[in-house]
C-alpha positions in Angstrom: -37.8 19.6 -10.0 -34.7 18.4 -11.8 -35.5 18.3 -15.7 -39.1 20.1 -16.5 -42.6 20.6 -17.7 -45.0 17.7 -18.8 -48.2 17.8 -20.6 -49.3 15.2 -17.7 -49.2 18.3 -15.6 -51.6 20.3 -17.8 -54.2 17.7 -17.7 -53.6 17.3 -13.6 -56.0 18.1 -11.0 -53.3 18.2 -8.6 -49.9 17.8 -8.0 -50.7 14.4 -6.3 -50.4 13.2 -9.8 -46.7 13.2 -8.8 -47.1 10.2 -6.3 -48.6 7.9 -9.0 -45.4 7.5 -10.4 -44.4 4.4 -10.0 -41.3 4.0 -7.9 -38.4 3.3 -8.2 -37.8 4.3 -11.9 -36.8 1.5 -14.1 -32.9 2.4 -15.0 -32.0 3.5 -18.7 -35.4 3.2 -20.1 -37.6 5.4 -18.2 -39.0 6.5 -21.4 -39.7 2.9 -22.8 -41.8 2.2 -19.8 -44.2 4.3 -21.1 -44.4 7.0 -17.7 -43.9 10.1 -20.0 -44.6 12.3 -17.1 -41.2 10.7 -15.2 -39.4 10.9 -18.2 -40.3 14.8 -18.6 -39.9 15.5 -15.1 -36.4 13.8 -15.7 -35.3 15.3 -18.9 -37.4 18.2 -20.7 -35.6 21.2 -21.1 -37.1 24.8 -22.1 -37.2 26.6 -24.9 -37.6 30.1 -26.2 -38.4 28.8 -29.4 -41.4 26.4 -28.6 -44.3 27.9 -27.5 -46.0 24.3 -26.2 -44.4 21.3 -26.5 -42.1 19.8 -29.2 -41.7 15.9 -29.1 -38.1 16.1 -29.8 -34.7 17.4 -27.1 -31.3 17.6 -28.3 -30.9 15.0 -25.3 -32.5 12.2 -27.2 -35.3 11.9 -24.6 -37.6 14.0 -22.8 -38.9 17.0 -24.8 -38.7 20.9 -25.3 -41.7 23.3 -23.3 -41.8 26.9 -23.7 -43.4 30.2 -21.9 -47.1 28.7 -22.8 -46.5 25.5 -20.8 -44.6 27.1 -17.8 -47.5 29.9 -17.6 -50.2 27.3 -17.7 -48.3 25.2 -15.3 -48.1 28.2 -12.4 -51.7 29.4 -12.6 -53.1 25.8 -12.4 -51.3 25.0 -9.0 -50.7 28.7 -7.6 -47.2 28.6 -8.2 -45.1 31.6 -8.2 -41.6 29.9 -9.5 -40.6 27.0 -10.9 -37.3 26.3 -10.2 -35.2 23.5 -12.4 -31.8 22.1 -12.5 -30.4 19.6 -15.4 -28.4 22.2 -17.4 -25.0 23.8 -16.9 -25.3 27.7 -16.9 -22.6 29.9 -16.9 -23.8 31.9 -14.3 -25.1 29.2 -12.1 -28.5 30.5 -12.4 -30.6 31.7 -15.2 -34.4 33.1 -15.7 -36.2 31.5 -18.6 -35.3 33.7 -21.4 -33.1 35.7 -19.1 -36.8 37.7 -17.7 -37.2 37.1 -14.1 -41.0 37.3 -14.7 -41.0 34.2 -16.7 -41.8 32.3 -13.8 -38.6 29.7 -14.6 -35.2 29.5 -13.0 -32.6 27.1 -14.1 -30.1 26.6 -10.7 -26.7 24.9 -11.1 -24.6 24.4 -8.1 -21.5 22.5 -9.9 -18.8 25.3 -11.1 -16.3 24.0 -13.4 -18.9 21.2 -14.1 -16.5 18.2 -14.7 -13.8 20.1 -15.3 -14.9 20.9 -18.7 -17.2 24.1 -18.4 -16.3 27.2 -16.6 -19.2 27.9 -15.4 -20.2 28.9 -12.2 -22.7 27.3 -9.6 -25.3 28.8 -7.7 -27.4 28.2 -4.4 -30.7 30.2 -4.1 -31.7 31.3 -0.8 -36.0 31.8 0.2 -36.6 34.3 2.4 -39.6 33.9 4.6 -41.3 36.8 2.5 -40.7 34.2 -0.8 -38.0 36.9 -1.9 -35.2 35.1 -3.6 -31.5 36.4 -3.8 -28.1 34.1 -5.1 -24.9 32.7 -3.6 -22.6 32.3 -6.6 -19.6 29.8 -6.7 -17.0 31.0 -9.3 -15.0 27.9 -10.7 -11.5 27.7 -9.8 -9.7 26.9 -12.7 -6.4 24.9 -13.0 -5.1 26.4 -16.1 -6.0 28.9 -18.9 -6.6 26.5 -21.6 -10.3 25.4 -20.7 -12.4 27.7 -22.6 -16.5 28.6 -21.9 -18.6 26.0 -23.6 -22.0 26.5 -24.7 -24.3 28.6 -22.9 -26.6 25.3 -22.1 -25.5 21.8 -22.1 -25.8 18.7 -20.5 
């Protein structure tokens, strides 16, 4: 998925839910068309701090999910990981709450995202036996001036 987790998934009986959204997505107000599911596939982000949901993201849209929500999520379609983009990592990829138990990976494959972060993208690899390992791209920087941003950021 790119952005996150959706109460709409909790109440799900399956992950068909996911074709009901109505296509294509209205641009720059997929919120105000009243598909909160799109927008929080879109745009939620996680958080260690919230243990549901929490109707407000730093972004302006979407909303915040935490452990509860992704746990929930996994056992009620037999999902193992939940792999995300939408956020620039340093590393290029990052467990939920830096545990690779929580069942959440954040993947970024843009390093040096717009030439403003030095961060470092990643591709994850599946093995046939779901094992996962990382191919990490380091940024290559220009110049010594840029300094790391934030952790996580747009």
């Amino acid at each position: 998925m790119h952005g996150g987790l959706s109460p709409g998934l909790l109440e799900a009986k399956s992950l068909d839910i996911l074709d009901k959204i109505s296509r294509p997505l209205p641009d720059n107000r997929i919120s105000a068309d009243g598909n909160q599911l799109a927008t929080d596939l879109l745009w939620a982000d996680p958080d260690i701090n919230v243990r549901l949901f929490s109707s407000s993201n730093r972004r302006g849209i979407g909303r915040m999910f935490g452990q509860e929500v992704i746990d929930r999520v996994r056992q009620r379609f037999g999902i193992d990981l939940i792999v995300r983009a939408h956020q620039v990592v340093l590393d290029g990829h990052e467990f939920f709450n830096d545990d690779a138990s929580s069942g959440l990976i954040t993947l970024f494959t843009a390093p040096h995202y717009c030439g403003q972060y030095d961060n470092s993208g990643a591709i994850m690899r599946v093995a046939k036996d779901m094992g996962v390992s990382f191919k990490v791209f380091k940024p290559q920087l220009q110049n010594n001036n840029s300094s790391r941003r934030s952790k996580r950021s747009e």
